[in-house]
C-alpha positions in Angstrom: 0.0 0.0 0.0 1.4 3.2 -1.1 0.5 6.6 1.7 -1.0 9.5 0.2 -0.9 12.9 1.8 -3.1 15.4 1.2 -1.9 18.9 1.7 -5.1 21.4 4.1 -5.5 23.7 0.6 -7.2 20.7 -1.0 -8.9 19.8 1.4 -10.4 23.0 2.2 -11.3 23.0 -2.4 -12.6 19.7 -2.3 -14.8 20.7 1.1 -16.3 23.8 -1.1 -16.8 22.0 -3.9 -19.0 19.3 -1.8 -20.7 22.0 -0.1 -21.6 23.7 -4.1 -23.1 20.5 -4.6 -24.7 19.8 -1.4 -26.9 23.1 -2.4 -27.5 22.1 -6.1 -29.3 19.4 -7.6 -28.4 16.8 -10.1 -30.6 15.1 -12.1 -30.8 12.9 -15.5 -32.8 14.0 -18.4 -33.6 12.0 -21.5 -33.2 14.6 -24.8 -34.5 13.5 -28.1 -31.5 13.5 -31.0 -31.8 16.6 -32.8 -32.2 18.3 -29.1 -28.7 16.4 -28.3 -27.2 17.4 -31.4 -28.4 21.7 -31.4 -27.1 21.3 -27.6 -23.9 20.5 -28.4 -23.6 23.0 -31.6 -24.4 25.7 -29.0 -22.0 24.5 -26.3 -19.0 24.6 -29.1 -20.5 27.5 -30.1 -20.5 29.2 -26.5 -17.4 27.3 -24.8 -19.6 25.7 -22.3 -20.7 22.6 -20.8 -24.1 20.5 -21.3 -24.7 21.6 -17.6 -24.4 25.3 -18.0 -26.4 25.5 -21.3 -29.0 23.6 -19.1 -28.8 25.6 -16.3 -28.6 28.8 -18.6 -32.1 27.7 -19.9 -33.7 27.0 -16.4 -32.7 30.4 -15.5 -34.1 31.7 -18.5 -37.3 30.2 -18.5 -37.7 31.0 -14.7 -36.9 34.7 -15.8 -39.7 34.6 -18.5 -42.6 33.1 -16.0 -41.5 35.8 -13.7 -41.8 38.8 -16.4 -45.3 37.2 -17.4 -46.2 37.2 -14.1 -45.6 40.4 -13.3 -46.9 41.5 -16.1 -50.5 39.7 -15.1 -50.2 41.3 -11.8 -49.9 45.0 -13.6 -52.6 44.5 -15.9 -54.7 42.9 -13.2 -54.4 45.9 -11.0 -54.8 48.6 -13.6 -57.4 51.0 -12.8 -58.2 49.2 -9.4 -57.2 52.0 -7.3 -60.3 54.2 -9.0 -64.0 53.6 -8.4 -65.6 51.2 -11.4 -67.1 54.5 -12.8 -64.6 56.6 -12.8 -64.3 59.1 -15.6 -61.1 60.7 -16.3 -62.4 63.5 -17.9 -64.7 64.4 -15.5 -61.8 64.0 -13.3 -59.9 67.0 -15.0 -63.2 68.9 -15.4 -63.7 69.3 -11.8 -59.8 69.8 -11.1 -60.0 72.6 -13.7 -63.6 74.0 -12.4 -61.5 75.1 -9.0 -59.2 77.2 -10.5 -62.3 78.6 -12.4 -64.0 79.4 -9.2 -60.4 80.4 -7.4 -60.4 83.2 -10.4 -64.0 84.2 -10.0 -63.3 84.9 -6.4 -60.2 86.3 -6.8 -61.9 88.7 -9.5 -59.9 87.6 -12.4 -62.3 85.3 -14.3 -62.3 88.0 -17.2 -58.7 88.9 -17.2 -57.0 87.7 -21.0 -53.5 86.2 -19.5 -50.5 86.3 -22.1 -47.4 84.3 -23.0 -44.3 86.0 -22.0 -42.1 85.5 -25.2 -38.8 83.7 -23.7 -36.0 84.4 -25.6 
């Protein structure tokens, strides 16, 4: 039998690496061909392994669920902080009616205001 000594540095990479792992998951998947063959065009193509293009595309699709998502949420809650018959234009009418009534009190309701040319 022949002693092998391991030196603490890799120990300590071979403890982290374990530990990556610990948190990850692995798993096998069954890939039809052509879906075998454009996976490993795009990992030449990118540099990268199987795993990563994998993982890549997990994260992507997770990303896309997540815009979608919030996307429902937006259009879900559009217009819900209004009462159902709201009316923006009567809205602005009424907004604009107090500074009509401001100017008939303040005696300016016939004034003509101009535009100060800005040079």
């Amino acid at each position: 039998m022949i002693p092998v000594t391991v030196s603490p540095e890799r120990i300590e990479s071979a403890d982290a690496a374990s530990s990556w792992y610990d948190d990850g998951m692995r798993t096998i998947i069954e890939l039809r061909a052509d879906q075998v063959a454009e996976l490993e065009q795009l990992c030449q193509h990118e540099n990268i392994s199987r795993a990563e293009a994998i993982r890549r595309a997990v994260d992507t699709m997770i990303q896309a669920r997540e815009i979608a998502q919030r996307k429902a949420w937006r259009e879900e809650g559009f217009g819900s902080w209004g009462p159902p018959d709201f009316d923006a234009r009567e809205f602005i009418d009424e907004l604009r009616s107090e500074w009509d009534d401001r100017e008939r009190r303040l005696g300016l309701d016939g004034l003509q205001f101009t535009r100060l040319a800005v040079p």
